[in-house]
C-alpha positions, 0 to 999 in steps of 0.5 A, a space after each residue: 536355851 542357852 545359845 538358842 533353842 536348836 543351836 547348842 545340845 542339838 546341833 553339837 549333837 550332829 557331826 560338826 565339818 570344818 569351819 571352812 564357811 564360818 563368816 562375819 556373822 549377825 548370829 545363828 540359829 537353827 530350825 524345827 520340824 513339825 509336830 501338831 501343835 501351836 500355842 506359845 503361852 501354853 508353854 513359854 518356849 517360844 524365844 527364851 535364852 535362859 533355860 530355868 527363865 523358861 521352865 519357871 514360865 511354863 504351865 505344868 500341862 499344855 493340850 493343843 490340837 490333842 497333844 499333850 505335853 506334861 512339864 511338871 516333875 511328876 511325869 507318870 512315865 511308861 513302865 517297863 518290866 525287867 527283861 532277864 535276857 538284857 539284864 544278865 548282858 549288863 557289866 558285873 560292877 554296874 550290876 552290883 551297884 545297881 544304878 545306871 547313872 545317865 547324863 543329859 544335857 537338858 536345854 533343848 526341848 523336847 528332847 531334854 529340859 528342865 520341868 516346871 520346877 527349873 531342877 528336874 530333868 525331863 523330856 525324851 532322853 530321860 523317858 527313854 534313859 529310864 525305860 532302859 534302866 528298868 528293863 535292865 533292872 536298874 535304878 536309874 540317876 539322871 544327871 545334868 551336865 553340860 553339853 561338852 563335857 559329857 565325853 569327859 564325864 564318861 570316859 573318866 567314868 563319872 557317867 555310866 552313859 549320856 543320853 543327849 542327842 549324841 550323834 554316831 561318828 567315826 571319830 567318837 566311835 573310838 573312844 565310845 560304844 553306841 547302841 542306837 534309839 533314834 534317827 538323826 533328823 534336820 528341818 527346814 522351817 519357813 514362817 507358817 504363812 510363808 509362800 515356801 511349801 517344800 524344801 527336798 533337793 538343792 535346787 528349792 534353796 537356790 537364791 534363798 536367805 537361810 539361817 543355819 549354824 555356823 560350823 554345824 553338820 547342816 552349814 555343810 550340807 547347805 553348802 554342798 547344795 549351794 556350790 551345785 546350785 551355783 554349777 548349775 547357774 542358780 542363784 546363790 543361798 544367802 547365809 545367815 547367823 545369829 547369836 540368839 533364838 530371839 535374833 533369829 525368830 524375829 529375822 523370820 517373822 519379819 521377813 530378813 530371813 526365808 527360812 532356818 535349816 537345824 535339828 528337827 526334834 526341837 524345830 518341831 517342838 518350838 513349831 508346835 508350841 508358838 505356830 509361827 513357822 511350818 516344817 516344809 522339809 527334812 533330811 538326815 542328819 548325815 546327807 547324804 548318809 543315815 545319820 543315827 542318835 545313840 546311847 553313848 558309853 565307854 568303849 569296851 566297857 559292854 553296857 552298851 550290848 545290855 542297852 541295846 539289847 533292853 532297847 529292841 525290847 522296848 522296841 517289840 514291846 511298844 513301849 519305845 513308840 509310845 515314848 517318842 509319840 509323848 514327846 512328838 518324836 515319831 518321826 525320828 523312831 527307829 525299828 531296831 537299835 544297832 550296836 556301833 553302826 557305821 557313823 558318820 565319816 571323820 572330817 
């Protein structure tokens, strides 16, 4: 993955505060939440820094404890039928082209990576980019694009919409429409034989050395927990920041660091594959707010309605659930997507 396995689509998918707690920094990483599996040379996604380095290592299909996760380029994804009452809400010129262009940024997997031929993207977002474009009646073209220019791309126009971990904020509810398809989760990780069990309020951090990214909606959440730990006279959090994924995993399995809080789609991921480190808890992405992953297009240009719209569709049909269940997603599914729900305050 580029800066690290958590650190760059899917943290800069959260809201990102002010940089009030930015420090002089060993670096930074984030964690993963658990899904059942283990085994990193099933998959070679363990520590990589260069995304097409990663996806070259990969075997095509990993089974482990009876979850399966196909890599190659044929995906054999789940059809869905078009749905008449969706199709007819998409804009008149998307429909005359007949092609829904989806952009993602594919270095953060589960959610979006390259398959083993280091050119296609996969992963959920691309699953459910494409489920929506066949219930909308459309084809649909997947383009990957790096993290940060996706507003640019779709507000010029370049991009119908992104699919990449996009977070709904206030702030980006003013250029961008939202239809939702996912809870915003963080996950706390300990080393899998860690002593730590469970991490649910401010108080289980106390005194605790966690790894989190600098500048991230999570540093701000450690932080809100660390002064009421502090109020209360217990022992300060200990920050850490590292540059690489490598940097942080070897501070947790060697002991520096006790535990990595960030996005838990790709913690969980990065658990299952290497069985290194273990969920022990998680908390949305807005706390103490619901914070909600989106469906993003141009404001005002309506393709968002036809996507909500074809996305409760996949919803009732149960075509939603089986997507997030190929990826280990479950836990972030959502019962009803929401057109430009109440996102998470401006700064």
């Amino acid at each position: 993955m580029t800066r690290s396995l958590t650190a760059s689509p899917t943290e800069r998918g959260t809201h990102r505060p002010p940089a009030a707690r930015r420090r002089a920094r060993a670096g930074y990483a984030a964690g993963l939440p658990a899904v059942a599996l283990a085994a990193v040379a099933l998959l070679g996604l363990s520590a990589c820094s260069d995304p097409g380095a990663q996806a070259a290592s990969a075997t095509t299909q990993a089974t482990v404890a009876g979850k399966a996760f196909n890599l190659s380029p044929q995906q054999d994804r789940f059809q869905a039928p078009k749905d008449e009452a969706s199709a007819a809400l998409v804009p008149a010129d998307v429909r005359a082209r007949g092609k829904l262009v989806v952009a993602t940024a594919p270095w953060a997997a589960p959610l979006s990576l390259y398959a083993t031929d280091n050119k296609t993207p996969i992963g959920n977002e691309v699953d459910i980019a494409y489920a929506i474009g066949q219930t909308l009646g459309l084809t649909v073209e997947v383009a990957p694009v790096a993290w940060a220019d996706w507003p640019l791309g779709v507000e010029s126009g370049k991009y119908d919409a992104v699919l990449s971990n996009v977070t709904v904020t206030e702030a980006r509810k003013e250029k961008f429409d939202f239809a939702t398809y996912r809870n915003d989760l963080l996950g706390f990780y300990a080393k899998s034989d860690s002593s730590i069990s469970s991490v649910r309020e401010p108080k289980d951090v106390a005194g605790k050395r966690i790894i989190v990214g600098s500048g991230t909606n999570q540093e701000a959440i450690l932080v809100k927990w660390d002064q009421q730990n502090k109020a209360a006279g217990l022992a300060p959090v200990q920050f850490q920041y590292y540059d690489d994924d490598s940097a942080s995993s070897l501070a947790i399995q060697s002991g520096r660091a006790d535990l990595t809080f960030g996005p838990n789609a790709t913690a969980a991921y990065k658990a299952a594959v290497n069985g290194k480190t273990k969920q022990v808890g998680t908390l949305s992405g807005g706390w103490p707010l619901t914070a909600q992953i989106a469906f993003t297009t141009k404001k005002g240009n309506g393709l968002a309605a036809a996507a909500q719209a074809a996305l409760n569709k996949l919803i009732d049909s149960g075509a939603y659930g089986k997507v997030l269940d190929r990826w280990g997603l479950t836990s972030e599914a959502i019962t009803h997507s929401d057109l430009n729900p109440q996102g998470l305050p401006k700064s």
